[in-house]
C-alpha positions in Angstrom: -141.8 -46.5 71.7 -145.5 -45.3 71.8 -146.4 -45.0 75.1 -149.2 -43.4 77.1 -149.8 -42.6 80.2 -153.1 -42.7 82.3 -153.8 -41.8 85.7 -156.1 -44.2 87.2 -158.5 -41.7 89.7 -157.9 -38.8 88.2 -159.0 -40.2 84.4 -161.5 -42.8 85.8 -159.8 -46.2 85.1 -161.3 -47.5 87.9 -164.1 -49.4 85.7 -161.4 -50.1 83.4 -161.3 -54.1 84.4 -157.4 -54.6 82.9 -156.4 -51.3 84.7 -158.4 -52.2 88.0 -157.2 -55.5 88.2 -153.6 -54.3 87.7 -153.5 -51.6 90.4 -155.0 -54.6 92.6 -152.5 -57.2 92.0 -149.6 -55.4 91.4 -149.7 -51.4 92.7 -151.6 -52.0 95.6 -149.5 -55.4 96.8 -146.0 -53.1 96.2 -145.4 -51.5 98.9 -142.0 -51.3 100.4 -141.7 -53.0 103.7 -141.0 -50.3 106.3 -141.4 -47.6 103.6 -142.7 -44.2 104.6 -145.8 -45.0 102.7 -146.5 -48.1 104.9 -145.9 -46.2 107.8 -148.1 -43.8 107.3 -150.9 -45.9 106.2 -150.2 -49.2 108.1 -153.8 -49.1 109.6 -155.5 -48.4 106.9 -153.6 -51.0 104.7 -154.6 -53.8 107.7 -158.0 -52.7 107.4 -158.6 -52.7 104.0 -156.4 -55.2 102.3 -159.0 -57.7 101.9 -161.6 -55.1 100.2 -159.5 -53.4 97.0 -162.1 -51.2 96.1 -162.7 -49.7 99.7 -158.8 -49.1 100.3 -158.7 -47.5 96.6 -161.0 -44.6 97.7 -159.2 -44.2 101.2 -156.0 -43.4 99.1 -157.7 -41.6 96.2 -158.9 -39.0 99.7 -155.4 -38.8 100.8 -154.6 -37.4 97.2 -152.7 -40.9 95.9 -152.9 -42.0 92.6 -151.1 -44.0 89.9 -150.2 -43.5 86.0 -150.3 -46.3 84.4 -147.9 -46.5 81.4 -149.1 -48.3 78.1 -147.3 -49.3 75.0 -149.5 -49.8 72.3 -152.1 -50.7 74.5 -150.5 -53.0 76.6 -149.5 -52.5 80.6 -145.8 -51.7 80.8 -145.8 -50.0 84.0 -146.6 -47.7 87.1 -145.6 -44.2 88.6 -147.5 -44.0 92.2 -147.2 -40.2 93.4 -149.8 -38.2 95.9 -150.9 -35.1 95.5 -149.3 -32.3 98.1 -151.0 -28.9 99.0 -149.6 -25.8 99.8 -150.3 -22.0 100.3 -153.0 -22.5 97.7 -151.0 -24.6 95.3 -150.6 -28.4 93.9 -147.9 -30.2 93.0 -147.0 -34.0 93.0 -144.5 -36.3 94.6 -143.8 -39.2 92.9 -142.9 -42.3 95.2 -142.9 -45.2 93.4 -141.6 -46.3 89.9 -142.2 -49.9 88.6 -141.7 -51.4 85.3 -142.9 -54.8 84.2 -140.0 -57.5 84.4 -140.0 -58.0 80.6 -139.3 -54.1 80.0 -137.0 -53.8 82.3 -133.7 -52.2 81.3 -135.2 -50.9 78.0 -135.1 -47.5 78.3 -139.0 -46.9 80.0 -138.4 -45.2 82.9 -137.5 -41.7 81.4 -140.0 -42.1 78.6 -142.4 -42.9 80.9 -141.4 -40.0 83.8 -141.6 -37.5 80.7 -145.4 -38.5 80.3 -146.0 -38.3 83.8 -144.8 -34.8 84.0 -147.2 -33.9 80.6 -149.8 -35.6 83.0 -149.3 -33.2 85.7 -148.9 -29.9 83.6 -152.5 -31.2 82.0 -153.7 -30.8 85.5 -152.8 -27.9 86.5 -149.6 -28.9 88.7 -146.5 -26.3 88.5 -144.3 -28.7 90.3 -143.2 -32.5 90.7 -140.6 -33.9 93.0 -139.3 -37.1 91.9 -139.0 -39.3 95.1 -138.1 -38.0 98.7 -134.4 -37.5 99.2 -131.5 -38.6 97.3 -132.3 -41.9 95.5 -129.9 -42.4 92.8 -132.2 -43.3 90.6 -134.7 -40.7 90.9 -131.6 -38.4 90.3 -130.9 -40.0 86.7 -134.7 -39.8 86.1 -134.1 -35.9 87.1 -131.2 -35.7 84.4 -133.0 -37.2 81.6 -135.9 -35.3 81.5 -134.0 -32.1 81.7 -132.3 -33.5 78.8 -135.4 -34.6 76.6 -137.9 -31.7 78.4 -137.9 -27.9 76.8 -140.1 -25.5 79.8 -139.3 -27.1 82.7 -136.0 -26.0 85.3 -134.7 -29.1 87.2 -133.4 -28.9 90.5 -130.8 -31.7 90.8 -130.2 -31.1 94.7 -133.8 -31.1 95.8 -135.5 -33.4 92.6 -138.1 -30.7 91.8 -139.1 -30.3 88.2 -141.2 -26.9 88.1 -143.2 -26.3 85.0 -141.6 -22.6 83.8 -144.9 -22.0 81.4 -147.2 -23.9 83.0 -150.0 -23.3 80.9 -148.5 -25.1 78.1 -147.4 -29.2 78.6 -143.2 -29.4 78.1 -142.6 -30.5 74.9 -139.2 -33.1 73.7 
């Protein structure tokens, strides 16, 4: 595998017309029906549905963004997370996991979650929580990258990865 990972605001894809037009069609159209997410944002995701570029920036302000994974090039992917602040800290909470159908059950998911949390470290973020409660599949994400990760502690209770050097990424 040779992926890479991008996020979207935060690295400027936004004039990227493959990347754009894949965060249109397929991050921004899914959202879980009675999710959190859509809760939270139902009025803003009325308003703007018809002008992509308009609801982009709304979420980009409420600290959401999206890595987009890549394999040699090509889309494979998406991690959606938002950015969470606290006592003069950063740290990420990714929500959403989504692989294209023709990758599916290859073995992406932790590949990809390891370059995510590279991502984050790059940017100055001590912690991640993979997902909001017990998802069973956010814990297996957990387990694997405390497998394949050297300076990072996993939490497997609460699904926080915290960075333990955080000046330097966490290397395989």
């Amino acid at each position: 595998m040779n992926l890479e990972g991008k996020l979207f605001i935060r690295e400027r894809l936004i004039n990227d017309n493959s990347a754009r037009n894949y965060v249109i069609k397929t991050v921004l159209n899914d959202i879980d029906q009675g999710s959190e997410f859509e809760q939270r944002n139902s009025d803003l995701i009325k308003t703007n549905s018809s002008n992509p570029a308009e609801y982009m920036k709304q979420l980009a302000q409420q600290g959401y963004d999206v890595m987009i994974g890549y394999e040699n090039e090509k889309i494979i992917g998406h991690m959606v997370f938002q950015e969470h602040k606290s006592s003069c800290r950063k740290n990420w909470q990714i929500f959403r996991i989504y692989t294209i159908l023709e990758k599916r059950g290859q073995g992406y998911t932790i590949p990809l979650s390891v370059e995510f949390l590279k991502k984050a470290c790059q940017h100055g973020i001590t912690k991640v929580r993979l997902g909001g409660g017990k998802n069973p599949i956010m814990s297996k994400i957990a387990e694997g990258v405390k497998m394949q990760l050297k300076n990072i502690e996993v939490d497997l209770d609460s699904l926080w990865v915290t960075f333990t050097t955080p000046q330097n990424p966490p290397s395989p």
